[in-house]
N, C-alpha and C positions, 0 to 999 in steps of 0.2 A: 687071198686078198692081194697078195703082189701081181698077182696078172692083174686084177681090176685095176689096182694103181696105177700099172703100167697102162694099160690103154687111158686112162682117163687122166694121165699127165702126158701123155704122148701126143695130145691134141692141142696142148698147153702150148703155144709158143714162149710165153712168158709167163709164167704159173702164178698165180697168185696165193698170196699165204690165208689156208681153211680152217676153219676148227674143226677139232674133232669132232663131236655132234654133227656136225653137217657133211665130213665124210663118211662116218656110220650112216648116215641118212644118204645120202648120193649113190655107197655102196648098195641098198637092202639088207643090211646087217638088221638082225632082227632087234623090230624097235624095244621090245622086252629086254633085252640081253644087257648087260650090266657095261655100262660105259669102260669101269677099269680093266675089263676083258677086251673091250675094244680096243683101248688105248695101248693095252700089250702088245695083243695079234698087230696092230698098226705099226707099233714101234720096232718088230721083227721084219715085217713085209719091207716098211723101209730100209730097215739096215739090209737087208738080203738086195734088194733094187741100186743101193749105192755098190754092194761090193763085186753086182755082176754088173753094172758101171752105164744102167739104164739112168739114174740118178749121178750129178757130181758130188750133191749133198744133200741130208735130208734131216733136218731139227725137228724136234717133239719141243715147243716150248710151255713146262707144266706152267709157271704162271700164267699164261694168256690161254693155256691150253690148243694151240695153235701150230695145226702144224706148216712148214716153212721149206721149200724142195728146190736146189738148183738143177737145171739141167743144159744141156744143150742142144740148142733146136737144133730141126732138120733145114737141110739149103733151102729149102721151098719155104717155112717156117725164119727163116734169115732173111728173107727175099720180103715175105710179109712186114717183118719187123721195120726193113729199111722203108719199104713205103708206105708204111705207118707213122716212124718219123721224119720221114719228108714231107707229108703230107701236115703232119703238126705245127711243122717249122714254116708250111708255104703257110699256115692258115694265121698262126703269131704276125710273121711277117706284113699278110693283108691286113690285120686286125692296129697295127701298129703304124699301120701306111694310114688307116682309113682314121687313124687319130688328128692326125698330125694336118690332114683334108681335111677336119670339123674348125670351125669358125672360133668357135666356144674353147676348144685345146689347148690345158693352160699345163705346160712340162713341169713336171717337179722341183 
């Protein structure tokens, strides 16, 4: 399970936090097989993935049942991130340009 993890957080430039169910489901974990089997074997894979230092952190949260993974992307995965939010910031910036150009725009 930790190699699966590992590729399929490795593509993650920013991971988002999954639940359980839908990682048993994304792995092929057999859909029969008993969730709190899964949520062990998961809770291992992760802890083994932070201490050989693929993961920086890795939370099992039982209330929300969710689990939650920091990592550190790769340069090319840094590189995306920044022209991600460059791109966010140029599109706020038009969206806030193109307010202020409406007739009707009345500022807070």
């Amino acid at each position: 399970m930790a190699r699966w993890l590992h590729g399929f957080y490795s593509t993650h430039a920013a991971p988002y936090d999954y639940g359980v169910e839908t990682l048993k489901h994304l792995c092929g974990s057999a859909p029969k097989g008993r969730l709190t089997d899964f949520r062990k074997a998961l809770k291992v894979a992760l802890d083994l993935m932070v201490e050989k230092g693929s993961l920086v952190s890795a939370d099992l949260h039982p209330s929300r049942d969710v689990v939650q993974v920091v990592r550190i992307p790769s340069e090319s995965q840094k590189r995306h991130l920044a022209r991600r939010a460059a791109q966010s910031e140029a599109a706020q910036i038009a969206m806030n340009e193109s307010d202020f150009n409406n007739p009707n725009f009345k500022p807070d």
